[in-house]
N, CA, C, O and CB atoms as a CASP TS submission, in Angstrom:
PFRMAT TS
TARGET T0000
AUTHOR 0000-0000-0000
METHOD Language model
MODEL 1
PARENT N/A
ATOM      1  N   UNK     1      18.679   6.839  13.746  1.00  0.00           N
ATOM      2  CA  UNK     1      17.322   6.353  13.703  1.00  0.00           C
ATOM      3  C   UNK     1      16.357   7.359  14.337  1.00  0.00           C
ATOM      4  O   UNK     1      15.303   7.047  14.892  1.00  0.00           O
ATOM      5  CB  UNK     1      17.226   5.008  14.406  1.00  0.00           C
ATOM      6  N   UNK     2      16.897   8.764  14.175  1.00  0.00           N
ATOM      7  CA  UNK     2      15.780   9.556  14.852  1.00  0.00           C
ATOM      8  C   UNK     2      15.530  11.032  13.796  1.00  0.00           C
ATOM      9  O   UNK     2      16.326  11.880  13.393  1.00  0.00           O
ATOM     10  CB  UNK     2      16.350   9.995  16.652  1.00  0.00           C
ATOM     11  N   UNK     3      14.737  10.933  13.690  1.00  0.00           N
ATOM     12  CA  UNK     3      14.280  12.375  12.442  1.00  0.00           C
ATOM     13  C   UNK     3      15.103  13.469  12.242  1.00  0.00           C
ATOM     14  O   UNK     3      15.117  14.098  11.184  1.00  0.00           O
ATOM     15  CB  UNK     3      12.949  13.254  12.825  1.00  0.00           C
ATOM     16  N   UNK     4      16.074  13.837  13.603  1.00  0.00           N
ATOM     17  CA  UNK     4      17.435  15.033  13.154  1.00  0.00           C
ATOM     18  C   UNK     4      18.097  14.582  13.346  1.00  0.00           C
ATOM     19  O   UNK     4      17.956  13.366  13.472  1.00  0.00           O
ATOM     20  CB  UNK     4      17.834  16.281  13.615  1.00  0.00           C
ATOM     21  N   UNK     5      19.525  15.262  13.549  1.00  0.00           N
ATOM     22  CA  UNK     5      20.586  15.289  13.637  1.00  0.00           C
ATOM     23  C   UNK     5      21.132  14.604  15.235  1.00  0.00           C
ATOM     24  O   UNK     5      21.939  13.712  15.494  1.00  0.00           O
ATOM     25  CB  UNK     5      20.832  16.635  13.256  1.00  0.00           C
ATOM     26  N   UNK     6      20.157  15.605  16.227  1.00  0.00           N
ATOM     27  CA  UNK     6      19.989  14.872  17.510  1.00  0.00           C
ATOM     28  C   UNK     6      19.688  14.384  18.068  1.00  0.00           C
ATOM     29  O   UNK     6      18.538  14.689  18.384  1.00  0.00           O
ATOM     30  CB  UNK     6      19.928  14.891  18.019  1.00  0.00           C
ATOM     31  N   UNK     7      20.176  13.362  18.679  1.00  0.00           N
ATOM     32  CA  UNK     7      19.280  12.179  19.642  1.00  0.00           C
ATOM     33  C   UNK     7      18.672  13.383  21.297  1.00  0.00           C
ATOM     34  O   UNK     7      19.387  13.797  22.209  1.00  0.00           O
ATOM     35  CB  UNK     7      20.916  10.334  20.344  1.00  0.00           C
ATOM     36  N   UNK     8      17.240  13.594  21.093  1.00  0.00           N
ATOM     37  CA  UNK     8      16.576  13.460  22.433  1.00  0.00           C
ATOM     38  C   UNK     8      16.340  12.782  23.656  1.00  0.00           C
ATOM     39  O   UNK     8      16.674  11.600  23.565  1.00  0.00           O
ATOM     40  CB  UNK     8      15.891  13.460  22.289  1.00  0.00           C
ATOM     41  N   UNK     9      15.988  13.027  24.520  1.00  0.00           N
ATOM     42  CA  UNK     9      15.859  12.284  25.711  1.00  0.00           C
ATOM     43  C   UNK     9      14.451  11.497  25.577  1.00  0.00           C
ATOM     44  O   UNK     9      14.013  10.505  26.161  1.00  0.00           O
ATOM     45  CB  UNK     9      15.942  13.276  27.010  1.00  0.00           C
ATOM     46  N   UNK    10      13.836  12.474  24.411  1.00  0.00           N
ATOM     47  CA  UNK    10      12.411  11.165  23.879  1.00  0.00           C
ATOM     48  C   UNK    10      12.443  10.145  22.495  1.00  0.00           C
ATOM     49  O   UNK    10      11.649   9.420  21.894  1.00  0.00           O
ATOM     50  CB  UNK    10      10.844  12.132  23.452  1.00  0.00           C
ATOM     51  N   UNK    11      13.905  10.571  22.383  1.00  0.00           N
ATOM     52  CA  UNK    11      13.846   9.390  21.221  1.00  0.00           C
ATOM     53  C   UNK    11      14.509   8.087  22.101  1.00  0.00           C
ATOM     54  O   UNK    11      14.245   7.090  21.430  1.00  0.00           O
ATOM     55  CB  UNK    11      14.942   9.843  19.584  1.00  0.00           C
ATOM     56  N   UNK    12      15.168   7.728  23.174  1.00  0.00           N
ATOM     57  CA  UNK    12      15.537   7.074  24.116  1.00  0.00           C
ATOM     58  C   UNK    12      14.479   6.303  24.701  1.00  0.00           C
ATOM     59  O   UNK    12      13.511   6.952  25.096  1.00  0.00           O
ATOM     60  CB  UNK    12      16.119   7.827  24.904  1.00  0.00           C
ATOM     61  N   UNK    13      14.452   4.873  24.861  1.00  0.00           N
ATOM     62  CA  UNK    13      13.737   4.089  25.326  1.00  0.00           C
ATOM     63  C   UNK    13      13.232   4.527  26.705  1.00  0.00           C
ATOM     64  O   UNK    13      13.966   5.228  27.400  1.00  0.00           O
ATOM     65  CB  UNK    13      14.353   2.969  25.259  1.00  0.00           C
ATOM     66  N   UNK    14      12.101   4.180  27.114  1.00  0.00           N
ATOM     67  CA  UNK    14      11.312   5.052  28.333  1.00  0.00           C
ATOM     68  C   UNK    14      12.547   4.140  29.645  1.00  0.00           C
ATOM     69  O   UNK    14      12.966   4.850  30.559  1.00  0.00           O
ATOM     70  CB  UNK    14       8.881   4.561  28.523  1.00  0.00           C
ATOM     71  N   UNK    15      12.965   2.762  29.601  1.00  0.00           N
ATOM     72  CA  UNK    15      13.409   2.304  31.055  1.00  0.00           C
ATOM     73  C   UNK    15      15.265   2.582  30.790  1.00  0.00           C
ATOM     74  O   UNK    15      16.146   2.233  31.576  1.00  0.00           O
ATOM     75  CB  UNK    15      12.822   0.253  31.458  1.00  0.00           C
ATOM     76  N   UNK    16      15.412   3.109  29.806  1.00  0.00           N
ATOM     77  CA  UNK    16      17.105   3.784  29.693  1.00  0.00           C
ATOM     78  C   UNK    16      16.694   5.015  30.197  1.00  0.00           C
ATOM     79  O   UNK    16      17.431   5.553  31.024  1.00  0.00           O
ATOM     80  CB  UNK    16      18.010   3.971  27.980  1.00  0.00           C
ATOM     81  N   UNK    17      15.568   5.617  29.832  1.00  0.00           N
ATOM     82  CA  UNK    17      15.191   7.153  30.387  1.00  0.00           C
ATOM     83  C   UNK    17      15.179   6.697  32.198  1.00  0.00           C
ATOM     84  O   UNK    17      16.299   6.924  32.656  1.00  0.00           O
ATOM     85  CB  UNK    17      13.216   7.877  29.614  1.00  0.00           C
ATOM     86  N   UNK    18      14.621   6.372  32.819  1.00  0.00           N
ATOM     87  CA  UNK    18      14.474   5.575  33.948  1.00  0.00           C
ATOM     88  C   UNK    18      15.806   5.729  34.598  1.00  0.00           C
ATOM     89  O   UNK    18      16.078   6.604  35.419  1.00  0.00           O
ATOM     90  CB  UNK    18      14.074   4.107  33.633  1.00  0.00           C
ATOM     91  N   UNK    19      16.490   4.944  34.228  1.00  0.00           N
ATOM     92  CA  UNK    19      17.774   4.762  34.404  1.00  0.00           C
ATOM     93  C   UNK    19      19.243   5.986  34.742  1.00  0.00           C
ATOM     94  O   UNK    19      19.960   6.075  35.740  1.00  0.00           O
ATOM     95  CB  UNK    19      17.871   4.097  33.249  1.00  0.00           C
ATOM     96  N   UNK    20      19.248   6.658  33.650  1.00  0.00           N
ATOM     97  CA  UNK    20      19.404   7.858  33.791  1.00  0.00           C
ATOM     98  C   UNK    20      19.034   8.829  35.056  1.00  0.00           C
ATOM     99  O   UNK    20      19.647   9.295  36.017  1.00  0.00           O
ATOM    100  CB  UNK    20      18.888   8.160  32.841  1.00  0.00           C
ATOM    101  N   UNK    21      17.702   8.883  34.538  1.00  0.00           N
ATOM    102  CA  UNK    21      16.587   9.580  35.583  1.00  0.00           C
ATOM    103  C   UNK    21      17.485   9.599  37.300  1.00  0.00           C
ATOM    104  O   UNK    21      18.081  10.507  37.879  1.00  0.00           O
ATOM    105  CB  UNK    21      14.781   8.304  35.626  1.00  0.00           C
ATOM    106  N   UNK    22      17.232   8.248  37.655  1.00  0.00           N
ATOM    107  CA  UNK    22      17.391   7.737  38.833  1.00  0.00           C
ATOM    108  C   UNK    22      18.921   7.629  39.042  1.00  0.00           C
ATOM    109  O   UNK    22      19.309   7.207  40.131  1.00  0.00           O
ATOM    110  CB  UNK    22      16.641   6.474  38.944  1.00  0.00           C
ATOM    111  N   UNK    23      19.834   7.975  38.084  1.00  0.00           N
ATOM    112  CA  UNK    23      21.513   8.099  38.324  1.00  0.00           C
ATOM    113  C   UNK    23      21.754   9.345  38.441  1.00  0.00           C
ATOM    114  O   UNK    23      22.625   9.610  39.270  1.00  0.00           O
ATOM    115  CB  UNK    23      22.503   7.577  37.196  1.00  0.00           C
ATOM    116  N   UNK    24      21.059  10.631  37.637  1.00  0.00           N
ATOM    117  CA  UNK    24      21.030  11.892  38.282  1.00  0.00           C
ATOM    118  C   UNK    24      20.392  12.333  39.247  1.00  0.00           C
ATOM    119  O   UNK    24      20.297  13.538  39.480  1.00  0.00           O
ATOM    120  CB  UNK    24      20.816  12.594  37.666  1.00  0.00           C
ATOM    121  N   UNK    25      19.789  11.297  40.041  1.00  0.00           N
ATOM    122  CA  UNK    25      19.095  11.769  41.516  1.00  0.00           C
ATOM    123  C   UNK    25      17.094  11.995  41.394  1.00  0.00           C
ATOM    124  O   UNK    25      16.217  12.275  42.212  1.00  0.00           O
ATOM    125  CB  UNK    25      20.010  13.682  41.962  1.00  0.00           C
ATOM    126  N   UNK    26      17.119  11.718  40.065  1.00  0.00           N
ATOM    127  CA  UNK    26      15.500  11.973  39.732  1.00  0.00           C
ATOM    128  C   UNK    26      14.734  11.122  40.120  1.00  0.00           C
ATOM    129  O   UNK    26      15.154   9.978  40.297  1.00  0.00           O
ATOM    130  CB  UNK    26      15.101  12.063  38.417  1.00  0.00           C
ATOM    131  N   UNK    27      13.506  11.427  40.337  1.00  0.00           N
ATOM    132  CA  UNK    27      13.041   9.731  40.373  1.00  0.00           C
ATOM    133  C   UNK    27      11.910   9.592  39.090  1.00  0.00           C
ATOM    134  O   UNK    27      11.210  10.601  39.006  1.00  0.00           O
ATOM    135  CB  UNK    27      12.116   9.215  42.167  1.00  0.00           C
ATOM    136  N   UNK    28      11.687   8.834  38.365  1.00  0.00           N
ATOM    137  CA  UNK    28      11.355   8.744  37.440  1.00  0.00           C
ATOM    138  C   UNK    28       9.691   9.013  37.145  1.00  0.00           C
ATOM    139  O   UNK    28       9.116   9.475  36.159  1.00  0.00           O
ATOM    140  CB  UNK    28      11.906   7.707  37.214  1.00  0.00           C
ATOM    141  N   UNK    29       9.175   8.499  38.489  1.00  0.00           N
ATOM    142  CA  UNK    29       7.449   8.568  38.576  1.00  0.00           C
ATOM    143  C   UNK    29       7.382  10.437  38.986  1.00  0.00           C
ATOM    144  O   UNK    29       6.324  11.062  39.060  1.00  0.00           O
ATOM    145  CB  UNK    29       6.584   7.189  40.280  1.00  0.00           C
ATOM    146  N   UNK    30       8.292  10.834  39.131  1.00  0.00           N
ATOM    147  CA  UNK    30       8.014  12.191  39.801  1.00  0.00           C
ATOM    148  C   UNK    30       7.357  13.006  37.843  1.00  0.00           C
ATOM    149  O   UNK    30       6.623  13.987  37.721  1.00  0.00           O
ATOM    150  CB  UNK    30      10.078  13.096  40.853  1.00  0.00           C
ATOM    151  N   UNK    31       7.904  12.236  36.776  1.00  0.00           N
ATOM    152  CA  UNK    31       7.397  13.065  35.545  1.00  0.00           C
ATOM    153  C   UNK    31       6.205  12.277  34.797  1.00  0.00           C
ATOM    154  O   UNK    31       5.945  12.341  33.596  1.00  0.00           O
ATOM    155  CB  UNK    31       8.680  13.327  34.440  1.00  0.00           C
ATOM    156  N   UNK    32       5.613  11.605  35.672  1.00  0.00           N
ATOM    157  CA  UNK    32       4.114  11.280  35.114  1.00  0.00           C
ATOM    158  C   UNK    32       3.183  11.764  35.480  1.00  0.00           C
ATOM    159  O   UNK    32       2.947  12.446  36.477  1.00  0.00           O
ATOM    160  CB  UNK    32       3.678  10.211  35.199  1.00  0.00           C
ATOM    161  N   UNK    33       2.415  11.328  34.429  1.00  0.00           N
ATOM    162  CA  UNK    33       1.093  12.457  34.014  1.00  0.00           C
ATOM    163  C   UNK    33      -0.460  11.937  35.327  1.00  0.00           C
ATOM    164  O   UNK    33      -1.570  12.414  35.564  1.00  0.00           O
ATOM    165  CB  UNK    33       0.445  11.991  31.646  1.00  0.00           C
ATOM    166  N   UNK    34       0.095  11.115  35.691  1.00  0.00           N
ATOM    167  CA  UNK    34      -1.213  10.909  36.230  1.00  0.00           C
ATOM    168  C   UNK    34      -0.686   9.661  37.693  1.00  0.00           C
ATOM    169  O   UNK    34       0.355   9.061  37.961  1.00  0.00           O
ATOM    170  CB  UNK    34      -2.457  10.185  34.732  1.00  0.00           C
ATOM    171  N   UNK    35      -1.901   9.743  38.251  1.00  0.00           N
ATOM    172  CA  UNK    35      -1.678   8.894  39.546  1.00  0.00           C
ATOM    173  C   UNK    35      -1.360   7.290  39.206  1.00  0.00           C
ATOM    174  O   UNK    35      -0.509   6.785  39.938  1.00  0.00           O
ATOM    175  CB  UNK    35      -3.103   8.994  40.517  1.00  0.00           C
ATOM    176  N   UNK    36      -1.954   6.414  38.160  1.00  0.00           N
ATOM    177  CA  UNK    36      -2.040   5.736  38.232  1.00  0.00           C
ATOM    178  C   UNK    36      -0.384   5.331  37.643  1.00  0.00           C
ATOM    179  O   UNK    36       0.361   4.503  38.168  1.00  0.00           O
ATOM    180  CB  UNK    36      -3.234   5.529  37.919  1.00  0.00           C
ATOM    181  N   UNK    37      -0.036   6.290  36.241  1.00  0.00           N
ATOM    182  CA  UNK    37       0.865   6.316  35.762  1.00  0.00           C
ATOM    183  C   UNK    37       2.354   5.759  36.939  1.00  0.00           C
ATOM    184  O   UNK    37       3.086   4.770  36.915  1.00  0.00           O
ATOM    185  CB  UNK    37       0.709   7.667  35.168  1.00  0.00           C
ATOM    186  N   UNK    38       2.260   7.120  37.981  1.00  0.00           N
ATOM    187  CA  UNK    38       3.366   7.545  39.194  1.00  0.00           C
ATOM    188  C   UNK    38       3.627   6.274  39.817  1.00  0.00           C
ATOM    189  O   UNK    38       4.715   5.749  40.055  1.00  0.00           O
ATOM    190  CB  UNK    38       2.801   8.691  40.431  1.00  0.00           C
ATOM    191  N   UNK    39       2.250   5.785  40.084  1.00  0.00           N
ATOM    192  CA  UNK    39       1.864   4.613  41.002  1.00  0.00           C
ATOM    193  C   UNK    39       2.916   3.283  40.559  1.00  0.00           C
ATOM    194  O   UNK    39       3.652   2.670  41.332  1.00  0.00           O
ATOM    195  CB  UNK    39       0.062   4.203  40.743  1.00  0.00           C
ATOM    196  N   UNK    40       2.776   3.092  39.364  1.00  0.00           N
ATOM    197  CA  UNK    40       3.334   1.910  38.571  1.00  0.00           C
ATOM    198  C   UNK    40       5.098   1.829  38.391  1.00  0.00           C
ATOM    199  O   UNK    40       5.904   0.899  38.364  1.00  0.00           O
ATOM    200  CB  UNK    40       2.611   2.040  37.028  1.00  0.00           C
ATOM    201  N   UNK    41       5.214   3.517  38.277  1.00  0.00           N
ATOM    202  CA  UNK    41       6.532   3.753  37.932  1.00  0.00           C
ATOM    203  C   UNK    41       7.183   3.382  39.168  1.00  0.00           C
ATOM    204  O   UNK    41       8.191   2.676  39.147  1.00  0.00           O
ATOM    205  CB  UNK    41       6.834   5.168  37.441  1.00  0.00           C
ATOM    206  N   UNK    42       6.588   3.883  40.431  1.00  0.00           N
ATOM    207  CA  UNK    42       7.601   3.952  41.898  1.00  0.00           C
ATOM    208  C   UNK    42       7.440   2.294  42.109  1.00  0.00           C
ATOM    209  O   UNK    42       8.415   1.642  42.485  1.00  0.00           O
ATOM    210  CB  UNK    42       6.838   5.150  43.590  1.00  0.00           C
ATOM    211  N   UNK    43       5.979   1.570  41.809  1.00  0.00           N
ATOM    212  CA  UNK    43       6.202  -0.160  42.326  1.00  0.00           C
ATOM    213  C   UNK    43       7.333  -0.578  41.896  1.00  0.00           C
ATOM    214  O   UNK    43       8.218  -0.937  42.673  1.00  0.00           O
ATOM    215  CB  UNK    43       5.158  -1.314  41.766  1.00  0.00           C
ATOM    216  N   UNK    44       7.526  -0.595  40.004  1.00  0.00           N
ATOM    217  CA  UNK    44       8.438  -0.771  39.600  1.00  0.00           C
ATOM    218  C   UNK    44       9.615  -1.052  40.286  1.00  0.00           C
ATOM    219  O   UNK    44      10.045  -2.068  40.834  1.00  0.00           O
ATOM    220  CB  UNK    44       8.456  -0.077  39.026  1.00  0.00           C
ATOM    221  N   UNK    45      10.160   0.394  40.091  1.00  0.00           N
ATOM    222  CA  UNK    45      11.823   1.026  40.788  1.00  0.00           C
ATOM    223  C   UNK    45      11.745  -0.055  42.340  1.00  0.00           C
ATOM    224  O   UNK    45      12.503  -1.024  42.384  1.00  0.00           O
ATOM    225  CB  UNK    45      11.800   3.503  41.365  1.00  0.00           C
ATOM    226  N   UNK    46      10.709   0.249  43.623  1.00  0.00           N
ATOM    227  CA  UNK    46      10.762  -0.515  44.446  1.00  0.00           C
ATOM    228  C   UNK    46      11.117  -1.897  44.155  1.00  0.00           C
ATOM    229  O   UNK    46      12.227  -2.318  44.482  1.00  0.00           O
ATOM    230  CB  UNK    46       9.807  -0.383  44.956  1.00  0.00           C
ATOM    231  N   UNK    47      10.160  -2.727  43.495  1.00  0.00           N
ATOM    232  CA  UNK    47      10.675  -4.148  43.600  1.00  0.00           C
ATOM    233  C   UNK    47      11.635  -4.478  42.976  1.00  0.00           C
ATOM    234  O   UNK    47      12.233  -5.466  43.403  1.00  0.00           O
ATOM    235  CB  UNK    47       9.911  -5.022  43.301  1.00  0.00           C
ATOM    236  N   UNK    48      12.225  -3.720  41.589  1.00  0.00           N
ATOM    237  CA  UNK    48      13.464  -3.889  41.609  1.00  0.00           C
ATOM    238  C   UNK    48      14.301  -4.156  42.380  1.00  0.00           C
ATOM    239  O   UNK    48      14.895  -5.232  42.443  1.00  0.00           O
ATOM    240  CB  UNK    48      13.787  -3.295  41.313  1.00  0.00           C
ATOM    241  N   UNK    49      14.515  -2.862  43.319  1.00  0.00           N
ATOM    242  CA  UNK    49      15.365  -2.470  44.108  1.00  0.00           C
ATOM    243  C   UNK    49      15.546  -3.509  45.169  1.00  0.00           C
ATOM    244  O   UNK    49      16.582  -3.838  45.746  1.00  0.00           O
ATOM    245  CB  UNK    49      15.031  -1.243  44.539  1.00  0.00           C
ATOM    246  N   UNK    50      14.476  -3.903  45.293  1.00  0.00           N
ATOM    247  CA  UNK    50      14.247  -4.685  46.491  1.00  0.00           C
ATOM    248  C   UNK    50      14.776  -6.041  46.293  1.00  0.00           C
ATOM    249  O   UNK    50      15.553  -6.592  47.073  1.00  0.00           O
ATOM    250  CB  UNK    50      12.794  -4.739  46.857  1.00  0.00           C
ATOM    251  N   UNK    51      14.180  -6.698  44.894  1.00  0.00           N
ATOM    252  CA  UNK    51      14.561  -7.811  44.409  1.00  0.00           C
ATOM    253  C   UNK    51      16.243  -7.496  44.398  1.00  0.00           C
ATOM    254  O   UNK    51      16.795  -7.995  45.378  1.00  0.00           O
ATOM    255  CB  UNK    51      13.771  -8.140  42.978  1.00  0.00           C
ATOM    256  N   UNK    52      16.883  -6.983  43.753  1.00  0.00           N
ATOM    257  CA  UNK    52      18.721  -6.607  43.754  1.00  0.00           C
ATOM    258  C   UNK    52      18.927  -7.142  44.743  1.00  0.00           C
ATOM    259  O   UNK    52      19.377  -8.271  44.934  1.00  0.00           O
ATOM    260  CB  UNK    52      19.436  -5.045  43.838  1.00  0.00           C
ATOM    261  N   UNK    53      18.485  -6.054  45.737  1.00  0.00           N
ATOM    262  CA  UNK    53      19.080  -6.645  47.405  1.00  0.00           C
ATOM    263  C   UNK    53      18.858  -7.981  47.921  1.00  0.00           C
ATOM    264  O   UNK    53      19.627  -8.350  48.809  1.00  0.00           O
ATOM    265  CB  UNK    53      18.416  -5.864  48.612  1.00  0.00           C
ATOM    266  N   UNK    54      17.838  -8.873  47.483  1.00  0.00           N
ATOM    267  CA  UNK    54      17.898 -10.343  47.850  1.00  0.00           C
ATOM    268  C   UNK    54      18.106 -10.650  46.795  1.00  0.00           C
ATOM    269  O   UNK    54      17.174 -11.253  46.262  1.00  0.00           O
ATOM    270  CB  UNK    54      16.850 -11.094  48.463  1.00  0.00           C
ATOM    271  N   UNK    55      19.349 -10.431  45.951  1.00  0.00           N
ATOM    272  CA  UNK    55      19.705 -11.247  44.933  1.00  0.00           C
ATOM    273  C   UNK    55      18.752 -12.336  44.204  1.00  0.00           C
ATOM    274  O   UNK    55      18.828 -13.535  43.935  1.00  0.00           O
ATOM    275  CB  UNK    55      20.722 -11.838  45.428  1.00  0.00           C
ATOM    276  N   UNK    56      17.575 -11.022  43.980  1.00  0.00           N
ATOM    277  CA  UNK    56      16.390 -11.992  43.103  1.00  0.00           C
ATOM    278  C   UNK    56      15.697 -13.351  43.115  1.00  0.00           C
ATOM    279  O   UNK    56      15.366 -14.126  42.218  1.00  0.00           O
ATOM    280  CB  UNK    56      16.793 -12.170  42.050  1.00  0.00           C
ATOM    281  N   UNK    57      15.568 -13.375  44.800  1.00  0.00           N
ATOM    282  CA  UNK    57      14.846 -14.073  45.588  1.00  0.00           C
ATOM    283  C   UNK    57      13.485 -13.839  45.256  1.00  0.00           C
ATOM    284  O   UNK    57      13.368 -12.635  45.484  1.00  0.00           O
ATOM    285  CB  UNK    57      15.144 -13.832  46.868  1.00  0.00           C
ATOM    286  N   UNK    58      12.485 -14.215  44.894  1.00  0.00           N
ATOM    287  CA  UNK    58      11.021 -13.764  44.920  1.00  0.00           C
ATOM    288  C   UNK    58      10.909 -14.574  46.314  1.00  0.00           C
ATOM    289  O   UNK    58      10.192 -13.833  46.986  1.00  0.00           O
ATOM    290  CB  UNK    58       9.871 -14.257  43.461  1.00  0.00           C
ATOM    291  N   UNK    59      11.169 -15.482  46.961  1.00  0.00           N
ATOM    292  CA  UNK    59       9.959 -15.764  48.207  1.00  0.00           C
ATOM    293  C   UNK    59      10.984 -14.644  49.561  1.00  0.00           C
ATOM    294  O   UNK    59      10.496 -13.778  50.287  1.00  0.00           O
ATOM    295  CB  UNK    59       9.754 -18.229  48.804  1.00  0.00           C
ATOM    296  N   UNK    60      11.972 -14.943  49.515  1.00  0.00           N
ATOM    297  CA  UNK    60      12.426 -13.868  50.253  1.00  0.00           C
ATOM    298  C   UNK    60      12.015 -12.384  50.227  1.00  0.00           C
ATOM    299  O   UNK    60      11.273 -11.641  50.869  1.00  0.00           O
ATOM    300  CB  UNK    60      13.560 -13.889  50.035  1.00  0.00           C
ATOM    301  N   UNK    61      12.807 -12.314  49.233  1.00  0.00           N
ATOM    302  CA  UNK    61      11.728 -10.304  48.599  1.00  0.00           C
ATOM    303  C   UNK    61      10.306  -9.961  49.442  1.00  0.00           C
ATOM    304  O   UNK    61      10.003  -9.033  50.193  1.00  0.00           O
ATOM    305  CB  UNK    61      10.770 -10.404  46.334  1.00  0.00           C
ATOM    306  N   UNK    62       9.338 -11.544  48.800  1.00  0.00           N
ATOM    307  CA  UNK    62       7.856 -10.942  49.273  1.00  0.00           C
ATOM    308  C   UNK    62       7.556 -10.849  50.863  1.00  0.00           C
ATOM    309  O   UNK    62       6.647 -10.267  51.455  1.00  0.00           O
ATOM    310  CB  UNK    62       6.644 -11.940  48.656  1.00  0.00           C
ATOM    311  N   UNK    63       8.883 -11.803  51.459  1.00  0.00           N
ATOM    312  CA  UNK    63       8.822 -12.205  52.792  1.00  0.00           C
ATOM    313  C   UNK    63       9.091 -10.150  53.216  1.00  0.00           C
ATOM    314  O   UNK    63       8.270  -9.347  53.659  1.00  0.00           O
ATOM    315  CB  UNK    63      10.339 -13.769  53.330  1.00  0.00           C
ATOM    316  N   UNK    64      10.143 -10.007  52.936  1.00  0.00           N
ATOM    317  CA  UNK    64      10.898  -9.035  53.659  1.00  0.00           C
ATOM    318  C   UNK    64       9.698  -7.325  53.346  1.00  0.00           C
ATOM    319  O   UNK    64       9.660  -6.376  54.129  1.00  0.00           O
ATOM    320  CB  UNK    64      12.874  -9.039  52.807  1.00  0.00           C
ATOM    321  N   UNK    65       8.807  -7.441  51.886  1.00  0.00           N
ATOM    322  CA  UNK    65       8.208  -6.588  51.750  1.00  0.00           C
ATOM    323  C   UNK    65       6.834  -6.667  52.341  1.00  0.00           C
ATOM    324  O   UNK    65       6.067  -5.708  52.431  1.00  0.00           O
ATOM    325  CB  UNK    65       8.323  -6.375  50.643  1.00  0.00           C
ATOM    326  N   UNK    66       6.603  -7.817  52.712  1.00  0.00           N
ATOM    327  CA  UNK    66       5.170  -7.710  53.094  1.00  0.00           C
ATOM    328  C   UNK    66       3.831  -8.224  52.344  1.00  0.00           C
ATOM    329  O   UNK    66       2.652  -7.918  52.524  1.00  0.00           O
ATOM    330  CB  UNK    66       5.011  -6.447  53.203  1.00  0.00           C
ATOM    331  N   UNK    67       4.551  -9.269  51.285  1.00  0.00           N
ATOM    332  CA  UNK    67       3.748  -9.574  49.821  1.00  0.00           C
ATOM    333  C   UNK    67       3.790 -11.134  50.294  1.00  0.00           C
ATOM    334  O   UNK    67       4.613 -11.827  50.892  1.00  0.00           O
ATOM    335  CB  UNK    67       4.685  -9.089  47.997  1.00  0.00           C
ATOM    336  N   UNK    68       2.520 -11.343  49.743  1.00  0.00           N
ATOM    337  CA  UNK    68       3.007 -13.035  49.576  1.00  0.00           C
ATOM    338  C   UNK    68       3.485 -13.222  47.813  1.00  0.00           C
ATOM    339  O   UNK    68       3.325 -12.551  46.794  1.00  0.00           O
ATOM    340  CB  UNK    68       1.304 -14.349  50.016  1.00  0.00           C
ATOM    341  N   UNK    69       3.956 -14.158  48.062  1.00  0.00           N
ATOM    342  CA  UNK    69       4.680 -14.415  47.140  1.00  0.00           C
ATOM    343  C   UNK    69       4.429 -14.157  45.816  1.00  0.00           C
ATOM    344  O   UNK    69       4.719 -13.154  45.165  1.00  0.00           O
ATOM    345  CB  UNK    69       4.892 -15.393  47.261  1.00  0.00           C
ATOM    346  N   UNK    70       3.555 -15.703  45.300  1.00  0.00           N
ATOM    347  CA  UNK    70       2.607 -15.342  44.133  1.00  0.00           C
ATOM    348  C   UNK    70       1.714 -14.073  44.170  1.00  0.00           C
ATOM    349  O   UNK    70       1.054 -14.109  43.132  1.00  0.00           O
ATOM    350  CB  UNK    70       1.680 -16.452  43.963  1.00  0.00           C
ATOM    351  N   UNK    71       1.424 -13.091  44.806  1.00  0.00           N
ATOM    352  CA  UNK    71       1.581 -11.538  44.324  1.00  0.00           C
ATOM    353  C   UNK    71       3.019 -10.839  44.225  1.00  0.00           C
ATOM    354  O   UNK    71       3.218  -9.722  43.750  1.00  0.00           O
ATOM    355  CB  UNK    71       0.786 -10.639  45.341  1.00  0.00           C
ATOM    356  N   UNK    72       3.766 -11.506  44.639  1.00  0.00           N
ATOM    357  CA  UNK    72       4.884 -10.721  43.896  1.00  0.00           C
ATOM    358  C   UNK    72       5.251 -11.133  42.475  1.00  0.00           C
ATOM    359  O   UNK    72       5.402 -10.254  41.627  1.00  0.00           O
ATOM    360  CB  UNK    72       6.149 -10.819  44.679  1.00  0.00           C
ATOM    361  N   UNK    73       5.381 -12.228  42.214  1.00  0.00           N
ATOM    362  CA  UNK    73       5.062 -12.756  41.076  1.00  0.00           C
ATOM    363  C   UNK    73       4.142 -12.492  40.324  1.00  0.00           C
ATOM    364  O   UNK    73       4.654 -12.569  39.207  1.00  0.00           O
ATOM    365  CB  UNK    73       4.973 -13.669  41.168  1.00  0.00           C
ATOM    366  N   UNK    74       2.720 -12.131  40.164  1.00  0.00           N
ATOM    367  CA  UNK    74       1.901 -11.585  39.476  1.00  0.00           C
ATOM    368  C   UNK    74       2.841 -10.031  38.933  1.00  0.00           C
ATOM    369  O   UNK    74       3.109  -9.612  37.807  1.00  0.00           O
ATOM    370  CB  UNK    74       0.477 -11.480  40.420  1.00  0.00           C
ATOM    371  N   UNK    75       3.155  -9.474  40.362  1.00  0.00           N
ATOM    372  CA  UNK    75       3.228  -8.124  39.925  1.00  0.00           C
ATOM    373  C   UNK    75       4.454  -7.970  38.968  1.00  0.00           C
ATOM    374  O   UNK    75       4.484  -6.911  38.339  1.00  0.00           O
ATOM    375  CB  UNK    75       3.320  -7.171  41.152  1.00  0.00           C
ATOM    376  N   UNK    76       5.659  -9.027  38.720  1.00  0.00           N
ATOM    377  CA  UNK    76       6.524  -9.222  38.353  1.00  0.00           C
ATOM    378  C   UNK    76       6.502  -9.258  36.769  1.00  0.00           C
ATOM    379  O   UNK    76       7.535  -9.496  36.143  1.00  0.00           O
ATOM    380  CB  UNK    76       6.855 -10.117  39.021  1.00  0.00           C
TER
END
């Protein structure tokens, strides 16, 4: 499903790119184009990360990050 022969790293969905990214040690906001872009990518990866570790607690999570809740939920 991609115009040659080879699959690219841009014919790959942007959060499998992510993924990758962050299993070879990259971090993923480090290849965006702009602040706001970077900004979104690192919240991301964070509340993930964060959410994992309280086994996808949102009132815990927001407790332990510093969020109230329903903003973590918005941002979710």
């Amino acid at each position: 499903m991609t115009p040659g022969n080879l699959i690219g790293p841009d014919d790959l969905p942007a959060d499998f790119r992510s993924v990758v990214r962050e299993q070879n040690g990259e971090a993923a906001w480090l290849e965006c184009q702009t602040m706001e872009e970077a900004r979104s990518c690192f919240e991301r990866d964070f509340l993930v990360r964060r959410l994992e570790d309280n086994g996808w607690n949102i009132s815990v999570t927001a407790a332990k990050i510093g969020l109230e809740r329903t903003h973590l939920h918005k941002k979710m």
